[in-house]
C-alpha atoms as a printed R data frame, in Angstrom:
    type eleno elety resid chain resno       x       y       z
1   ATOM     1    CA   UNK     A     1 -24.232  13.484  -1.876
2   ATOM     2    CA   UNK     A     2 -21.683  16.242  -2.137
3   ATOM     3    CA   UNK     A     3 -21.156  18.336  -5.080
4   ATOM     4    CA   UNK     A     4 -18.535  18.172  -7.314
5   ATOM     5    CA   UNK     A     5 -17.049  21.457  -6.225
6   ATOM     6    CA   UNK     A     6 -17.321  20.487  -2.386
7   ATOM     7    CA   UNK     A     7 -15.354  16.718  -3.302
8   ATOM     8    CA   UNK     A     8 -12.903  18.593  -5.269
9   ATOM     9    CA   UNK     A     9 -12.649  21.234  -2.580
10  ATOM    10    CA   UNK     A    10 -12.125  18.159   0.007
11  ATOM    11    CA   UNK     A    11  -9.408  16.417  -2.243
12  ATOM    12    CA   UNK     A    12  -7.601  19.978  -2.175
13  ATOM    13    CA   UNK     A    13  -7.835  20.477   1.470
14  ATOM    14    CA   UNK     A    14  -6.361  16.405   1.488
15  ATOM    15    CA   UNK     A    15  -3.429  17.617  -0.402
16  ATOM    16    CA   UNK     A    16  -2.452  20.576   1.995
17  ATOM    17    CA   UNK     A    17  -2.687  18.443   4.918
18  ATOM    18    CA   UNK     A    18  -0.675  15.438   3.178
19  ATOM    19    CA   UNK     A    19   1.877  18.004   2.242
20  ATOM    20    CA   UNK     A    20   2.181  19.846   5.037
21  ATOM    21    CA   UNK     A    21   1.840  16.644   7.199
22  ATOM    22    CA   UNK     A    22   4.534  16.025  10.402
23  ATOM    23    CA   UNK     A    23   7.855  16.325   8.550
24  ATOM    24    CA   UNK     A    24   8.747  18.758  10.891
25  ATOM    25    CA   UNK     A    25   8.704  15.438  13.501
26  ATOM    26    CA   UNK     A    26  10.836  13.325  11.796
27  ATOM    27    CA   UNK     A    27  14.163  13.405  12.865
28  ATOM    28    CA   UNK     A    28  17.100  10.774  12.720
29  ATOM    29    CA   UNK     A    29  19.814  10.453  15.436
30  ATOM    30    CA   UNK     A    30  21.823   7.620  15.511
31  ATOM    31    CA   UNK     A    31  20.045   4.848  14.678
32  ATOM    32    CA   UNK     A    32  17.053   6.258  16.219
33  ATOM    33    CA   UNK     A    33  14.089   7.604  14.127
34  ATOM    34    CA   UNK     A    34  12.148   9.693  16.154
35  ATOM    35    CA   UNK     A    35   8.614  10.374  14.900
36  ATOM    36    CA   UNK     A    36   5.397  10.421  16.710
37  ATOM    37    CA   UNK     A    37   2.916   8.241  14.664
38  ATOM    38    CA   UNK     A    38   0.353   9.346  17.100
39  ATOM    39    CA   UNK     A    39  -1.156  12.242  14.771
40  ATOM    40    CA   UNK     A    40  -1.115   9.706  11.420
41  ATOM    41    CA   UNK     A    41  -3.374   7.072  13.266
42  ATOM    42    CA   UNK     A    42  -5.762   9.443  14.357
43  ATOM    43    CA   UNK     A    43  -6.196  10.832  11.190
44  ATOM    44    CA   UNK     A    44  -6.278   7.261   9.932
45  ATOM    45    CA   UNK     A    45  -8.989   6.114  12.329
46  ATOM    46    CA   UNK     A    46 -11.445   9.065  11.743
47  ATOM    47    CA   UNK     A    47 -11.546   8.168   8.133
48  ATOM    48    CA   UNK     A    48 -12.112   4.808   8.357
49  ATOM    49    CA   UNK     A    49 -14.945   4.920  10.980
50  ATOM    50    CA   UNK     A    50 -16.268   7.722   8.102
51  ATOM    51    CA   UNK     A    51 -19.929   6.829   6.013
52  ATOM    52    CA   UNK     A    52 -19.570   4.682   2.810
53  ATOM    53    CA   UNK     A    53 -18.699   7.104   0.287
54  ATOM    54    CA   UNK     A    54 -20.493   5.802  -3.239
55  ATOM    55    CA   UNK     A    55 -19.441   6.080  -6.802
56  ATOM    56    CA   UNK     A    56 -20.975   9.707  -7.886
57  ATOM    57    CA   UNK     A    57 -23.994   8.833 -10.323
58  ATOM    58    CA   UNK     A    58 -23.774   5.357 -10.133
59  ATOM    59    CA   UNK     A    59 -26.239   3.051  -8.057
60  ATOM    60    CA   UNK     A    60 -25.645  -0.169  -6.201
61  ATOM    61    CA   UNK     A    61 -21.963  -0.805  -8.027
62  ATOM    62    CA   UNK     A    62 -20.538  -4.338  -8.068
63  ATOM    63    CA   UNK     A    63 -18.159  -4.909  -4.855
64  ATOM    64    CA   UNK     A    64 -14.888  -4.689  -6.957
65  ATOM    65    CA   UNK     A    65 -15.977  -1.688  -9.027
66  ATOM    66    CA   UNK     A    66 -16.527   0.195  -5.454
67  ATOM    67    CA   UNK     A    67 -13.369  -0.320  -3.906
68  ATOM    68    CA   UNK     A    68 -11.851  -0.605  -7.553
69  ATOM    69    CA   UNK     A    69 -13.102   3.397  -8.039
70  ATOM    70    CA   UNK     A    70 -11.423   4.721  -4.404
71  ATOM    71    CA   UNK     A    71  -8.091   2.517  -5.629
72  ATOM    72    CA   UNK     A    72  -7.922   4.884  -9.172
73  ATOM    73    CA   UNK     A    73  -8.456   7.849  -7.102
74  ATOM    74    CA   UNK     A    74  -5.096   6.413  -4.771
75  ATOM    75    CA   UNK     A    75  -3.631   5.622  -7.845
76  ATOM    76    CA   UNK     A    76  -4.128   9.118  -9.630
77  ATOM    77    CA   UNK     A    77  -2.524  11.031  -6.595
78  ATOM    78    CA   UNK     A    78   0.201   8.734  -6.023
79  ATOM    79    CA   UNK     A    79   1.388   9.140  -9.388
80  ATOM    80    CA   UNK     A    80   0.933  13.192  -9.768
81  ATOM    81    CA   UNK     A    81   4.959  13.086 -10.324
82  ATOM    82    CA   UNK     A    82   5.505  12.973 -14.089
83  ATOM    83    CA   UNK     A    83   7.595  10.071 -14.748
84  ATOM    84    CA   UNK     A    84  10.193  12.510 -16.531
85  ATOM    85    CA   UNK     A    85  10.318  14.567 -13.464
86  ATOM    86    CA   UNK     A    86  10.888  11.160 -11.047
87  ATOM    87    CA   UNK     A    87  14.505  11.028  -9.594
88  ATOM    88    CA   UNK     A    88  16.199   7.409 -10.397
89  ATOM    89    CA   UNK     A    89  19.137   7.441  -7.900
90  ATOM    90    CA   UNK     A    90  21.562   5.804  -6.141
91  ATOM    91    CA   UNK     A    91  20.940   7.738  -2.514
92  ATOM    92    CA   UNK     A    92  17.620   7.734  -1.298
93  ATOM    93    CA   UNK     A    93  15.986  10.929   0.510
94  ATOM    94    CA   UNK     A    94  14.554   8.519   4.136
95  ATOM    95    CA   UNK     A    95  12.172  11.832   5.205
96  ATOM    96    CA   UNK     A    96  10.745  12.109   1.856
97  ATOM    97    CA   UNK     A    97  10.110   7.921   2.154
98  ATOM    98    CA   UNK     A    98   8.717   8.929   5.683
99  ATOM    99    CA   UNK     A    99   6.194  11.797   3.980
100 ATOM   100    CA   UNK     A   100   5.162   9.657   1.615
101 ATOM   101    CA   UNK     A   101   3.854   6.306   4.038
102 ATOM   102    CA   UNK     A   102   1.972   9.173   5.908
103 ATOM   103    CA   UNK     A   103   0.485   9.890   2.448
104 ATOM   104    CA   UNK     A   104  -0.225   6.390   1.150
105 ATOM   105    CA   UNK     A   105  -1.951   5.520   4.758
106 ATOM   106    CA   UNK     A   106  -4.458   8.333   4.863
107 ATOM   107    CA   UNK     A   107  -5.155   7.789   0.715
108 ATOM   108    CA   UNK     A   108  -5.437   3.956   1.293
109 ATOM   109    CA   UNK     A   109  -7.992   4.947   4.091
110 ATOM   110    CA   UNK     A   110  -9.890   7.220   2.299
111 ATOM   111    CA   UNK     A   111  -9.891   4.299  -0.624
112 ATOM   112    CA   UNK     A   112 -11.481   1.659   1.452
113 ATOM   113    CA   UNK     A   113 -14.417   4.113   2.423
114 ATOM   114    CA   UNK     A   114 -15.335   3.465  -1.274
115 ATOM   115    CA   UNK     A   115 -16.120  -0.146  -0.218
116 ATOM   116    CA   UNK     A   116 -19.484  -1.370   0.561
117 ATOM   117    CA   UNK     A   117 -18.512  -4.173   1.960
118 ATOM   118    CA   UNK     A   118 -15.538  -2.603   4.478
119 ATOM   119    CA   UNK     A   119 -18.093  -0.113   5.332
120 ATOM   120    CA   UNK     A   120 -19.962  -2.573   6.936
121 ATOM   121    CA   UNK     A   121 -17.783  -3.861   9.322
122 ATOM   122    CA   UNK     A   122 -17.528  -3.098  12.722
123 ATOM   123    CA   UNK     A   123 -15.170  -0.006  14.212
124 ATOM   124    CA   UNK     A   124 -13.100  -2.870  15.483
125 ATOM   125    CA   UNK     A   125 -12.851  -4.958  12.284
126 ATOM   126    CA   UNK     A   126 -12.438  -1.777  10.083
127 ATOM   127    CA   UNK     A   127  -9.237  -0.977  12.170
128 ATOM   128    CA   UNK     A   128  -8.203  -5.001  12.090
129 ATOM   129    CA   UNK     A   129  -8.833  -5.235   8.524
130 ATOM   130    CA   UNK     A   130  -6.989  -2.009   7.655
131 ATOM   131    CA   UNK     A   131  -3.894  -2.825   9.759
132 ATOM   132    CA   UNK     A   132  -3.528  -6.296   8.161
133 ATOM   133    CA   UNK     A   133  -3.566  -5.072   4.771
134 ATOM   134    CA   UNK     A   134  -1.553  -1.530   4.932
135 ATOM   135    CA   UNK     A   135   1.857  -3.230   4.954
136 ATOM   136    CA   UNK     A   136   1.568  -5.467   2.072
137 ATOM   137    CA   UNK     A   137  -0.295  -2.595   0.291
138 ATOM   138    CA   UNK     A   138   2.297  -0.171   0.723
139 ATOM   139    CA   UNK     A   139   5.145  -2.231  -0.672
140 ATOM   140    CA   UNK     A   140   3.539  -4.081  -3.700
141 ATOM   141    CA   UNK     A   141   1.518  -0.779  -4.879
142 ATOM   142    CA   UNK     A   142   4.441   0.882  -5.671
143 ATOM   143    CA   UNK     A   143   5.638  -2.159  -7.529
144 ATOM   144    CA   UNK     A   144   2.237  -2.264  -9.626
145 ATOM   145    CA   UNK     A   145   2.386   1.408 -10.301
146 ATOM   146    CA   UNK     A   146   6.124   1.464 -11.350
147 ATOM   147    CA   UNK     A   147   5.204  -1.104 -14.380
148 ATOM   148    CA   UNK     A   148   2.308   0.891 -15.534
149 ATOM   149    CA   UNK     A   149   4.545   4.749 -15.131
150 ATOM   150    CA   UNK     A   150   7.412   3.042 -16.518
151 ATOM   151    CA   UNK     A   151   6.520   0.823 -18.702
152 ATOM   152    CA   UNK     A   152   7.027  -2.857 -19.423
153 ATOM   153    CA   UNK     A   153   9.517  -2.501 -22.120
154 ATOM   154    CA   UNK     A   154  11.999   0.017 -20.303
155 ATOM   155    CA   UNK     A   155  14.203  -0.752 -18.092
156 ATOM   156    CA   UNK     A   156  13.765  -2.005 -14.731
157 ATOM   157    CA   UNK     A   157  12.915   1.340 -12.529
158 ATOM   158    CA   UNK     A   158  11.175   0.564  -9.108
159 ATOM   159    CA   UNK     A   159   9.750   3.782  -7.324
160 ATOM   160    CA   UNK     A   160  10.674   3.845  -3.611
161 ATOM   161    CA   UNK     A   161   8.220   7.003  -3.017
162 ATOM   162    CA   UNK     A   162   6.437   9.006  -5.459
163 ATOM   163    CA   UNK     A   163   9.748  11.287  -6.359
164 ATOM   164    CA   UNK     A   164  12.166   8.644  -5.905
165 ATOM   165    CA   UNK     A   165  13.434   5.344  -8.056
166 ATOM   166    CA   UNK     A   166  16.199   3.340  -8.135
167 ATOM   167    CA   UNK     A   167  16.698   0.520 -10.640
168 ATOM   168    CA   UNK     A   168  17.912  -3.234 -10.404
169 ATOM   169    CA   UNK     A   169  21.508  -2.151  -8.891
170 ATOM   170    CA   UNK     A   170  19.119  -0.927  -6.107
171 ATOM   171    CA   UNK     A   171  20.025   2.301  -3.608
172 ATOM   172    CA   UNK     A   172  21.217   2.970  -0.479
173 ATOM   173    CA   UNK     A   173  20.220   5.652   2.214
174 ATOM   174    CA   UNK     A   174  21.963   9.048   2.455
175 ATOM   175    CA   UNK     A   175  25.036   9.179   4.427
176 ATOM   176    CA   UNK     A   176  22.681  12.575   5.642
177 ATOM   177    CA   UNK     A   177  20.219  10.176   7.846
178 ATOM   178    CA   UNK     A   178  22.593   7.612   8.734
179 ATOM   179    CA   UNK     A   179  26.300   7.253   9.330
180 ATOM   180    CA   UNK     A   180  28.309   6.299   6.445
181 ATOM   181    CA   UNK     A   181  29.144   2.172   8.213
182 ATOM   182    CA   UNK     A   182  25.578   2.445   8.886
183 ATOM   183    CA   UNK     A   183  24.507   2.920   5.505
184 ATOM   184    CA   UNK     A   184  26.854   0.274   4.004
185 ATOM   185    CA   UNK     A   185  25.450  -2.321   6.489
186 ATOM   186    CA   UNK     A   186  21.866  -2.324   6.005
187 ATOM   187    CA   UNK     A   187  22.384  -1.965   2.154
188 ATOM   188    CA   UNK     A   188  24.458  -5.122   2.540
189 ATOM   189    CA   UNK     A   189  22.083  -6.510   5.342
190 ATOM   190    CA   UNK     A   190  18.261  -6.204   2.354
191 ATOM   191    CA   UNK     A   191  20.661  -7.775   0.256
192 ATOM   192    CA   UNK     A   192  18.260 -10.722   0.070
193 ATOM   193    CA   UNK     A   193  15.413  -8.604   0.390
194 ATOM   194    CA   UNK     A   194  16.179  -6.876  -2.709
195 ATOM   195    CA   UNK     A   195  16.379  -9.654  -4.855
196 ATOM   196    CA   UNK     A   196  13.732 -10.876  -3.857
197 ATOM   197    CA   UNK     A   197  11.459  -8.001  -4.479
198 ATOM   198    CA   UNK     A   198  13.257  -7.553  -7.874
199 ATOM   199    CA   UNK     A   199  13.255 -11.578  -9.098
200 ATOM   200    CA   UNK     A   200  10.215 -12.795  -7.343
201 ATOM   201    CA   UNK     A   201   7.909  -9.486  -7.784
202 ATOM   202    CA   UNK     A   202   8.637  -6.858  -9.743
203 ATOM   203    CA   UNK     A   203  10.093  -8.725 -12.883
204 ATOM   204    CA   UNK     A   204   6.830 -11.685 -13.093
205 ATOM   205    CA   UNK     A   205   4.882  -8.878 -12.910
206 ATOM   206    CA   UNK     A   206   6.279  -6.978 -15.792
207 ATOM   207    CA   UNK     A   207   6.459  -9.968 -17.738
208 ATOM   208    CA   UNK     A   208   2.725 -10.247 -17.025
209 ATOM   209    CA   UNK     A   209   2.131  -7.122 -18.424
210 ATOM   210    CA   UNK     A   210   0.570  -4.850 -15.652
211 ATOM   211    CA   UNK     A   211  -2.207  -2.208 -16.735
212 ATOM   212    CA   UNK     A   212  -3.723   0.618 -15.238
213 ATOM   213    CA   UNK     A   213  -6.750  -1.776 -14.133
214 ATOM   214    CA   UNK     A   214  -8.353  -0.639 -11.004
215 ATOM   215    CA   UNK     A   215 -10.550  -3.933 -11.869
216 ATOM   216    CA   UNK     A   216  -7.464  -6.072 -11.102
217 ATOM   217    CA   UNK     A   217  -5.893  -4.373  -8.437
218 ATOM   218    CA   UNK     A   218  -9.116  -4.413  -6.760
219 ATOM   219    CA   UNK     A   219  -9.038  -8.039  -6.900
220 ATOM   220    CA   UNK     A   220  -5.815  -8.277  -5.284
221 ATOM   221    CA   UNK     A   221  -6.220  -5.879  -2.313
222 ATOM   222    CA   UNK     A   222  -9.431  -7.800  -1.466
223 ATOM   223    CA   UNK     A   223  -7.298 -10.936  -1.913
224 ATOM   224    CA   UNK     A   224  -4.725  -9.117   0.972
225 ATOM   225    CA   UNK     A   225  -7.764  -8.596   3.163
226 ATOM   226    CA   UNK     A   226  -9.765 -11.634   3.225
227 ATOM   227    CA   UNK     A   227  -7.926 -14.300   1.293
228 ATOM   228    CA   UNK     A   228  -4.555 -15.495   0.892
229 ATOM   229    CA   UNK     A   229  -3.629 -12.481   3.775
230 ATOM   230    CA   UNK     A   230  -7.161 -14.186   6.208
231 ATOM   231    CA   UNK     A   231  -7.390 -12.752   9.558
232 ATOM   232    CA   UNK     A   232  -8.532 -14.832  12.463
233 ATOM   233    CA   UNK     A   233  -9.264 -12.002  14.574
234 ATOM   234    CA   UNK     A   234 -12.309 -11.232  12.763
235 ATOM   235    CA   UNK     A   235 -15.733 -10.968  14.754
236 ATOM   236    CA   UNK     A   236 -18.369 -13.493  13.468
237 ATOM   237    CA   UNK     A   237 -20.056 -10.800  11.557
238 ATOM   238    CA   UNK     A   238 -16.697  -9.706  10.051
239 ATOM   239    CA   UNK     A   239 -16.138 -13.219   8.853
240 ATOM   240    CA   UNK     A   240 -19.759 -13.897   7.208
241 ATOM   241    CA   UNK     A   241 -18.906 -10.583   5.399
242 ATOM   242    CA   UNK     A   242 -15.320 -11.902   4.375
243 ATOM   243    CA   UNK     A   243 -17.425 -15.167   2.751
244 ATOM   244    CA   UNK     A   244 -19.854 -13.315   0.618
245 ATOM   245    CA   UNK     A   245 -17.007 -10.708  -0.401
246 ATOM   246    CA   UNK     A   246 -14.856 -13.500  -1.387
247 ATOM   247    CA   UNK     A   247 -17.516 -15.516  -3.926
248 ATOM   248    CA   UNK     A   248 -18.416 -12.107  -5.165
249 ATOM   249    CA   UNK     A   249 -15.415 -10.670  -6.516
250 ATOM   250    CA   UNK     A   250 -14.897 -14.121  -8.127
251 ATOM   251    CA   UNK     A   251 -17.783 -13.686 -10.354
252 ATOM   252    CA   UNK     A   252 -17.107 -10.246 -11.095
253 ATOM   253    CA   UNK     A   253 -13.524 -11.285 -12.117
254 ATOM   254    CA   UNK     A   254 -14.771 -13.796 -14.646
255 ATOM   255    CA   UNK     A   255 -16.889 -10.972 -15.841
256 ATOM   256    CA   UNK     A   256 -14.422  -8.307 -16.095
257 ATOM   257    CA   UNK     A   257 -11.991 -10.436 -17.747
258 ATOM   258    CA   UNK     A   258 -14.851 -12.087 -20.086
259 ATOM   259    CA   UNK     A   259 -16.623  -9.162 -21.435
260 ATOM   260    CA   UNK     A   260 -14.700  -5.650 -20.590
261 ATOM   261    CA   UNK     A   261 -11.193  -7.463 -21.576
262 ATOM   262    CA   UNK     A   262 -12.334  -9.347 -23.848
263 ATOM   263    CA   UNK     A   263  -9.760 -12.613 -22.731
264 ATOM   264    CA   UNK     A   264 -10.876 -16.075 -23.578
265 ATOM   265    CA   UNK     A   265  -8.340 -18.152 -21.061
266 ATOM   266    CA   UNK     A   266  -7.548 -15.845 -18.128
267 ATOM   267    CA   UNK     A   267  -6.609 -18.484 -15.802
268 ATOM   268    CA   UNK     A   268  -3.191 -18.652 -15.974
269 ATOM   269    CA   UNK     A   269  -2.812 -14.753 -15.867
270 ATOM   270    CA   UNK     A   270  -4.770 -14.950 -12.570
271 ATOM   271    CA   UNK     A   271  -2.914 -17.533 -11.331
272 ATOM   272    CA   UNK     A   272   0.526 -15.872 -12.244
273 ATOM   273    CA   UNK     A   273  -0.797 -12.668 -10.055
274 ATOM   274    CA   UNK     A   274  -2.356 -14.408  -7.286
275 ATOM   275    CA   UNK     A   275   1.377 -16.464  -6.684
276 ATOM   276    CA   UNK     A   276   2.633 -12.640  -6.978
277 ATOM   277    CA   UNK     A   277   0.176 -11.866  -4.096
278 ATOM   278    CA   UNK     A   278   1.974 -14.345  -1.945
279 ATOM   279    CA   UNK     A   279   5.398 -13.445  -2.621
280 ATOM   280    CA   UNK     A   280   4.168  -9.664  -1.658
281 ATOM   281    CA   UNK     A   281   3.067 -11.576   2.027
282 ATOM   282    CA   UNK     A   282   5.996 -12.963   2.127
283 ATOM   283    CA   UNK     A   283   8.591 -10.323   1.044
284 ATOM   284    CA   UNK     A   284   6.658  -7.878   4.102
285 ATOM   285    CA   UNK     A   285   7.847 -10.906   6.351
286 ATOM   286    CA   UNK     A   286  11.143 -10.587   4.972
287 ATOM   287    CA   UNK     A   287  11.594  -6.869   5.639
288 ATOM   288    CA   UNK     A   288  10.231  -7.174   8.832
289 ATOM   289    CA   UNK     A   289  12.741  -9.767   9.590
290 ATOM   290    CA   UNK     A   290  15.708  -7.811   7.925
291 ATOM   291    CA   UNK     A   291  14.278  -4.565   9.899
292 ATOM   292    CA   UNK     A   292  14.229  -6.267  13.293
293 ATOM   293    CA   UNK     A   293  17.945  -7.610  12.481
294 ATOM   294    CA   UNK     A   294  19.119  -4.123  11.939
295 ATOM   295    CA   UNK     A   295  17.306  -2.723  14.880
296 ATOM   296    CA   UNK     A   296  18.921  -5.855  16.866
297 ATOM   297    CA   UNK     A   297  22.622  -5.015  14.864
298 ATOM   298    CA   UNK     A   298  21.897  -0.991  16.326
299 ATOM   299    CA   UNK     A   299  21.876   0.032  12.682
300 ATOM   300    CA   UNK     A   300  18.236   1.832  12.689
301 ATOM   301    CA   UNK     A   301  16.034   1.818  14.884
302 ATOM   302    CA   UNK     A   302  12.228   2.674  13.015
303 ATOM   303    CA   UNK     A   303   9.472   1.110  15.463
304 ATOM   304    CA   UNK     A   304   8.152   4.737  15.831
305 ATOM   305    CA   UNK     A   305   7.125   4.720  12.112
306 ATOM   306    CA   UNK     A   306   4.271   2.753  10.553
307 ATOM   307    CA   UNK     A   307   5.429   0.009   8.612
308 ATOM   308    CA   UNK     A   308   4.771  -2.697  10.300
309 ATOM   309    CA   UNK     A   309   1.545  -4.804  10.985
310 ATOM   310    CA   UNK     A   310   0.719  -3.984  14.709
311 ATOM   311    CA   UNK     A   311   0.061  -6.763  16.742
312 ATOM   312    CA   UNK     A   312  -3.337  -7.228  18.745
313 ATOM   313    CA   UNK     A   313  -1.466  -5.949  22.123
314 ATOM   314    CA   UNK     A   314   0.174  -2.952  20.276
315 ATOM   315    CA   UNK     A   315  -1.063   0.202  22.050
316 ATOM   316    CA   UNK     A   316  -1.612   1.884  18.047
317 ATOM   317    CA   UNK     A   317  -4.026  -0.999  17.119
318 ATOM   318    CA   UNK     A   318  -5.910  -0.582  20.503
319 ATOM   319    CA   UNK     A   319  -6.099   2.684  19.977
320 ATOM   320    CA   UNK     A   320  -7.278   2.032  16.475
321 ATOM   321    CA   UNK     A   321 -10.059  -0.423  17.965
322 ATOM   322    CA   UNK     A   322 -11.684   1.640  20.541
């Protein structure tokens, strides 16, 4: 098991890489974003065919706490911005948004290592498994971590990066990436998207009260993997795996809510987050719709980036797979 100084040495090295990652490659013409996702998937695959990485000093951990203690590590360096220090604005920076899914991919990675139960999957199901649930994860964690940086009782401030918020008048891209009609037409074109996100996610969830709970957030990525997000492309194995995960995590919910918070009659908080869980699913099918109509409307073009679930025949999930 490595040392404290060699993990904190390997968290620093994580950093310079993240920051110094392929912004240099991102550049906007037109409608076309041209970026060579290339270098982020291979950096993505060698971590996730990587060892199970264990809780330091802490033997044969419940499922959730495992992937629960990689998540608080995501969460910790995806909020290093001071909340004072976060721009709320009406023009978003696109590059910096670009910079920080290359971030939130190799973090969310390096999270799932954490998980026993990931860890045992096949190359092929790790990289299945990863790509189904990298989508959704990008878009609702930053609408979990803007409750708990923000607050419930402030007003409504939804982070689009880690530098970058905008609040429930939304914001539009810089007239510096994309041409000024261009702008106006895809901030009239997620119209629907928006309000969505802001009505159907972000606001049940700050009614609900979000916490810094690693425990809870656990719960719902798993739920993105195997449940209400299940993959049918799963080998055998990876399936038997997806069972036992699934009756596990339900125990060690009841338990975590029980004794560590203490609440009597958790259902209908679980049920209020699991119905957010599906309107995550289905706001990602929304934006892919809404992206597709823009690439359609020759508004932006982004099918070099990463956003996306790749499909089986995509040549970045093969890749991925082999």
């Amino acid at each position: 098991m490595a040392s404290q100084e060699e993990a904190g040495a390997e968290e620093s090295c994580l950093r310079k890489s993240i920051a110094s990652t392929f912004s240099k490659d991102i550049r906007i013409s037109g409608m076309h974003i041209h970026y060579d996702k290339s270098h982020l998937l291979t950096k993505i695959k060698n971590i996730i065919r990587g060892p199970y990485k264990p809780i330091p000093n802490v033997s044969n951990p419940p499922i959730l706490q495992s992937l629960a203690y990689g998540l608080s590590e995501l969460l910790a360096e995806l909020n290093r911005t001071r909340k004072e220090e976060v721009v709320i604005t009406k023009t978003l920076d696109f590059k910096k948004y670009v910079i920080f899914h290359e971030k939130s991919a190799i973090l969310l990675a390096k999270a799932l290592t954490h998980s026993i139960d990931y860890c045992q999957h096949s190359d092929r199901d790790r990289a299945l498994l990863f790509n189904s649930v990298w989508p959704v994860f990008f878009n609702f964690e930053r609408i979990w971590s803007s409750i708990f940086v923000f607050g419930s009782q402030n007003r409504n401030i939804i982070f689009f990066d880690d530098t970058q918020a905008f609040d429930e008048q939304f914001a539009s891209l810089s007239e510096q990436d994309l041409p000024a009609e261009s702008v106006k037409e895809m901030f009239q074109l997620f119209g629907s998207c928006n309000e969505f996100l802001l009505k159907s996610l972000y606001l049940p969830l700050k009614e609900l009260v979000v916490e810094e709970d690693p425990i809870e957030f656990a719960y719902l990525i798993y739920q993105f993997m195997y449940g209400i997000n299940e993959l049918e492309e799963l080998s055998p194995s990876g399936r038997e795996i997806q069972k036992k995960v699934m009756k596990c995590i339900s125990n060690e919910l009841h338990n975590h809510y029980t004794f560590t918070k203490n609440l009597d009659n958790y259902s209908y908080r679980l049920s209020e987050i699991m119905k957010t869980g599906s309107r995550a699913l289905t706001y990602v099918r929304m934006k892919s719709e809404v992206i597709l109509a823009a690439r359609i409307f020759r508004l932006m073009d982004s099918t070099s980036l990463y956003f996306e679930k790749m499909d089986l025949s995509h040549p970045g999930l093969i890749y991925l797979m082999q």
